[in-house]
DOMIMI-694218 format. One line per 10 residues: their letters; for each residue y, z, x of N, C-alpha, C, CB. Coordinates in Angstrom, 1 decimal. Atoms other than C-alpha are relative to their C-alpha. Glycine has a CB too. Layout:
A = Y:Z:X:Y:Z:X:Y:Z:X:Y:Z:X; ...
//
This chain:
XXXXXXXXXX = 1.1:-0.1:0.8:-31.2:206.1:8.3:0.3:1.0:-1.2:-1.2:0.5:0.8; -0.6:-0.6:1.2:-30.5:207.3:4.6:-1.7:1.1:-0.3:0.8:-1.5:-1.5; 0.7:-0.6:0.0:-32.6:209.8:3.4:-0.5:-0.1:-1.8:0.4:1.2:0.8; 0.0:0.0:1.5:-33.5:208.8:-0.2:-1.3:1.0:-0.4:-0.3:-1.7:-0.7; 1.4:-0.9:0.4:-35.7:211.1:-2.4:0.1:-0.4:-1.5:0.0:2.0:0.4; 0.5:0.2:1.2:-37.3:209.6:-5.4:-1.0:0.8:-1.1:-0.5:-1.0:0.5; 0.5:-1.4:1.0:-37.3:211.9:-8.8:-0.9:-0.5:-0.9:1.3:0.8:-1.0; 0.9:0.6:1.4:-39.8:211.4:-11.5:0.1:0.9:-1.0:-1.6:-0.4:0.1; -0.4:-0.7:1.4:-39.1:212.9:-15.1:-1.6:0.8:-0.2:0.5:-1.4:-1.6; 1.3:-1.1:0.2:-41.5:215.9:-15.6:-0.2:-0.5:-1.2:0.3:1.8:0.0
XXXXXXXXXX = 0.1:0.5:1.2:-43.5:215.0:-18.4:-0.7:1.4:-1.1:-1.0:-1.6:0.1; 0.6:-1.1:0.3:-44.9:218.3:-20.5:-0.7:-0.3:-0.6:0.5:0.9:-0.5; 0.7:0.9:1.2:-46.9:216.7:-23.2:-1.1:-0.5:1.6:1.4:-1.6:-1.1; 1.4:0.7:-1.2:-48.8:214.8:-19.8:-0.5:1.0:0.6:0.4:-1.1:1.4; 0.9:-0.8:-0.8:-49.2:217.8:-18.1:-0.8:1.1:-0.7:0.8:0.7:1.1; 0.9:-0.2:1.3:-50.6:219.5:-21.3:-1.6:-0.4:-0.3:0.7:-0.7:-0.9; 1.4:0.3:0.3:-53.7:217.6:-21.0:-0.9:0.7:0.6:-0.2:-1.2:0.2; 1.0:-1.4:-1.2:-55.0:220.2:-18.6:0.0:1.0:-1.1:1.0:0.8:1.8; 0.1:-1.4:0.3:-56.2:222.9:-20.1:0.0:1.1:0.3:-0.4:0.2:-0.4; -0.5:-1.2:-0.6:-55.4:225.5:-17.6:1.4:-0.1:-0.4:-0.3:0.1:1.6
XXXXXXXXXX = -2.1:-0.5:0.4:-51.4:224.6:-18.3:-0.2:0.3:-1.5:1.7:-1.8:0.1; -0.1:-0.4:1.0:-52.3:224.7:-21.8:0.2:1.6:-0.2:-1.1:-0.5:-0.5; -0.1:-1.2:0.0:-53.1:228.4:-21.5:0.8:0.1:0.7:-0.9:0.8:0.3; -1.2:-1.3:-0.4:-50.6:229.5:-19.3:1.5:-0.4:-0.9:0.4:0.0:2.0; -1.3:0.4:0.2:-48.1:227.5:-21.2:0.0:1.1:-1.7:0.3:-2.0:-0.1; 0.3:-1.4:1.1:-49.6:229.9:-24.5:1.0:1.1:0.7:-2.0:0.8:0.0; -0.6:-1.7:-0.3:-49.3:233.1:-22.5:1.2:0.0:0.6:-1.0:1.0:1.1; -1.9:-0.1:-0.7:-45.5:232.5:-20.7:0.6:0.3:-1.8:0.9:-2.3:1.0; -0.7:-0.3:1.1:-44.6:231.6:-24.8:-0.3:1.5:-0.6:-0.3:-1.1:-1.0; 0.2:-1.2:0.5:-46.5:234.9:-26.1:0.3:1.2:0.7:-1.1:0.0:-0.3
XXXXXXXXXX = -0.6:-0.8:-0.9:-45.2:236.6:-23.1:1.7:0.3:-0.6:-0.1:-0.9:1.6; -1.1:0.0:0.6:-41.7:235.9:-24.4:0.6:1.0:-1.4:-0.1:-1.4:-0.3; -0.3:-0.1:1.8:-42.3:236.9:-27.9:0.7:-0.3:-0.9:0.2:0.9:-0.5; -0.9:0.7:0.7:-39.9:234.6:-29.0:-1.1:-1.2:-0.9:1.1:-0.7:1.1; 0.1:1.0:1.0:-41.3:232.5:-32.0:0.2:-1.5:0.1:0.6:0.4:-0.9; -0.2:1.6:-0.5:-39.7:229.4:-31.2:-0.4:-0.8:1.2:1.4:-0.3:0.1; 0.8:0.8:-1.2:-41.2:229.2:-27.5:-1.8:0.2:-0.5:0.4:1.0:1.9; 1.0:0.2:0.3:-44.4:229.9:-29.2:-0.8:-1.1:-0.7:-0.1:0.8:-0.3; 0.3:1.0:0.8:-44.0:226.9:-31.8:0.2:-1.5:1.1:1.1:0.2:-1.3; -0.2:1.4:-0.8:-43.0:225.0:-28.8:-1.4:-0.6:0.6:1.0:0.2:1.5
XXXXXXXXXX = 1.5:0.5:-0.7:-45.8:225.4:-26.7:-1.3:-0.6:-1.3:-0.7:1.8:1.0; 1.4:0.5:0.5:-48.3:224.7:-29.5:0.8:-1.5:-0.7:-0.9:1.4:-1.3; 0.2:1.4:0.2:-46.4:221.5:-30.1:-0.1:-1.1:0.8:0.6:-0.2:-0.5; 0.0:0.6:-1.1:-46.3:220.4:-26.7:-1.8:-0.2:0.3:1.0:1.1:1.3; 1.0:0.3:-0.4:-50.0:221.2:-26.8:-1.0:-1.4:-1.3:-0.5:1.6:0.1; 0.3:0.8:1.4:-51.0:219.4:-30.4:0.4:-1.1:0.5:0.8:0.2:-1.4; -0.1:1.7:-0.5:-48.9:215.9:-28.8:-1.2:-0.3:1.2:1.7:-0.3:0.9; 0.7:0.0:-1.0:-51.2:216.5:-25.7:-1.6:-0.7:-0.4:0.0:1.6:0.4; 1.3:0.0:0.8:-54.5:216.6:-27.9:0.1:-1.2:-1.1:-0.3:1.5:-0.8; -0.1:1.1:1.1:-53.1:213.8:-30.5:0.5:0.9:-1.5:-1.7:-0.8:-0.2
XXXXXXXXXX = -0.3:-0.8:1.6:-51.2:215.1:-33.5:-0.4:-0.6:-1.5:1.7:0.3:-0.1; 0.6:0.6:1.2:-52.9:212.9:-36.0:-1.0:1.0:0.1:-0.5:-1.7:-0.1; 1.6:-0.8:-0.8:-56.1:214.9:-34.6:-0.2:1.6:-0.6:0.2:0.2:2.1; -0.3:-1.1:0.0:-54.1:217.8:-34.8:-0.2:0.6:-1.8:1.6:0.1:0.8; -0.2:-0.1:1.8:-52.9:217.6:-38.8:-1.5:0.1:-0.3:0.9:-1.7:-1.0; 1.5:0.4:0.8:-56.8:216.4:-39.9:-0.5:1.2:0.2:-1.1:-1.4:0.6; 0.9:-1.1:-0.5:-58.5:219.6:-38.2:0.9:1.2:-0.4:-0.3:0.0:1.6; -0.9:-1.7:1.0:-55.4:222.2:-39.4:0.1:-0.3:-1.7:2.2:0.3:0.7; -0.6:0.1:1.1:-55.3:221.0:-42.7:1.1:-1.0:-1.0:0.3:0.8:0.1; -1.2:-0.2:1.0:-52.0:219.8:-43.5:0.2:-1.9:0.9:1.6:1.9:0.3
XXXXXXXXXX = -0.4:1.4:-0.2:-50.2:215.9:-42.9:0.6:0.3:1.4:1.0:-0.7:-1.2; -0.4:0.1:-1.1:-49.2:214.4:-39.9:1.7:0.2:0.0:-0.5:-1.2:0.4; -1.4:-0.4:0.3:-45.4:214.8:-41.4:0.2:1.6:0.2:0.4:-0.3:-1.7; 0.3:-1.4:0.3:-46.1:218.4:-42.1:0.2:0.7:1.6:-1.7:0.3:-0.8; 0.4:-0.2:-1.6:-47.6:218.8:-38.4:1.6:0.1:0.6:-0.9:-1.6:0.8; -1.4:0.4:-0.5:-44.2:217.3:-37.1:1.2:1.1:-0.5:0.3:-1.6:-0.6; -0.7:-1.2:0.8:-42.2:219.6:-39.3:0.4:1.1:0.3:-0.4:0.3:-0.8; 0.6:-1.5:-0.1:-43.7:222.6:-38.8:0.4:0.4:1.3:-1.7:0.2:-0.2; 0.1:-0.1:-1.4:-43.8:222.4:-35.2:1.5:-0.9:0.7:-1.5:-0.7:0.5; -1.3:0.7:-0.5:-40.3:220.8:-34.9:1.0:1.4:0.5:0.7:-1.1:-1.4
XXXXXXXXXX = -1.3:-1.4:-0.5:-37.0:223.1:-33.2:0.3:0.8:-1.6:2.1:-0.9:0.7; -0.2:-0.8:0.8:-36.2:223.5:-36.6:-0.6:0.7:-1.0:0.6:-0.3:-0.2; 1.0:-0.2:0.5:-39.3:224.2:-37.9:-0.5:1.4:-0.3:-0.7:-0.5:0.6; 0.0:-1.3:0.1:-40.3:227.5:-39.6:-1.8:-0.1:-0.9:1.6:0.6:-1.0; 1.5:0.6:0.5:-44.2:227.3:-40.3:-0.2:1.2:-0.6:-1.2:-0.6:1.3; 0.8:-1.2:0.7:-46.0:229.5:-42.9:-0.9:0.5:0.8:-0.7:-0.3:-1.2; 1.2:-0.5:-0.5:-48.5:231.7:-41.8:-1.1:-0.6:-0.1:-0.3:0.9:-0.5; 1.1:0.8:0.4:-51.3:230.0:-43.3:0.2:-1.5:1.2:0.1:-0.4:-2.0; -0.2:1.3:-1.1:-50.0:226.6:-41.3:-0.3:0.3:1.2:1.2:-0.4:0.3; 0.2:-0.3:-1.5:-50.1:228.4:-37.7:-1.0:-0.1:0.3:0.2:1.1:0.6
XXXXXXXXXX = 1.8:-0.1:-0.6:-53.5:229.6:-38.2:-0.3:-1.3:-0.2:-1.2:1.1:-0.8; 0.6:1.1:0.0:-54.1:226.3:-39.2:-0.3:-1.0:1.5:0.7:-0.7:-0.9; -0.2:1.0:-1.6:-52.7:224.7:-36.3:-0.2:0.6:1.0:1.3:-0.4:0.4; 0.7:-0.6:-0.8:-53.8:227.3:-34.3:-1.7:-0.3:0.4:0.3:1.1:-0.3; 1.5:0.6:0.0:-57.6:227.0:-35.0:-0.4:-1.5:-0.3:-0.7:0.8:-1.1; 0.4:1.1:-0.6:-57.1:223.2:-34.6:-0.1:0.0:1.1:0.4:-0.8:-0.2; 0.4:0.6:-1.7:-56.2:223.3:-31.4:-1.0:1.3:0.5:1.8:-0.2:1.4; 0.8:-1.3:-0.7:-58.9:226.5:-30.4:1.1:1.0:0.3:-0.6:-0.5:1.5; -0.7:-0.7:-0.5:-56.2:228.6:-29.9:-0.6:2.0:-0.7:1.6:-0.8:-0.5; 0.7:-1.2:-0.2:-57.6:232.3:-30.1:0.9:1.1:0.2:-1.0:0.0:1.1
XXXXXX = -1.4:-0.5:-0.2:-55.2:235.4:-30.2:-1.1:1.3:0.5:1.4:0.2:-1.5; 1.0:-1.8:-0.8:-56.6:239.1:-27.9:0.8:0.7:0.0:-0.6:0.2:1.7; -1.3:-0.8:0.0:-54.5:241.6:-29.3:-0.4:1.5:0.9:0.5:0.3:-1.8; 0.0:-1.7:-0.6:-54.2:245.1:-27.4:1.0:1.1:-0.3:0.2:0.1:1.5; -0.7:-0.9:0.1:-52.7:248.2:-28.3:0.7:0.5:0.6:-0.3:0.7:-0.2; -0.3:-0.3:-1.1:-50.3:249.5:-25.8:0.3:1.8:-0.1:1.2:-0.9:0.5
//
């Protein structure tokens, strides 16, 4: 008797549609303070939500979107918040 174990490809973008992974997948990137896991997660969350959806409500083109939020992507200020306050995204800063 063989013992097979059948894998399935994690999908991030599908499990994104939750919005509890949404937030924790925020606070792990802002946890980091790395910039690039922060541009990740909010593009993993933007495909989640629809990035046509995403562009129309931040402002800027669906190229732009893609761009911005790509590996090699270096987004202006003004863009984040854009793309931030499309998807609800909300920042709670604290002093330490």
């Amino acid at each position: 008797m063989s013992n097979k174990i059948e894998l399935t490809t994690f999908d991030a973008v599908e499990a994104a549609k939750d919005p509890a992974v949404q937030i924790e997948l925020l606070n792990m990137a802002w946890e980091d303070g790395n910039s690039e896991a922060i541009t990740h997660a909010l593009s993993v969350i933007a495909k989640a939500r629809g990035m046509s959806a995403t562009a129309e409500e931040a402002g800027i083109t669906r190229p732009a979107l893609y761009k911005a939020l790509s590996e090699k992507g270096n987004p202006s200020l003004s863009s984040l918040l854009g793309i931030m306050r499309a998807l609800g995204v909300k920042a709670d800063f604290h002093l330490a």
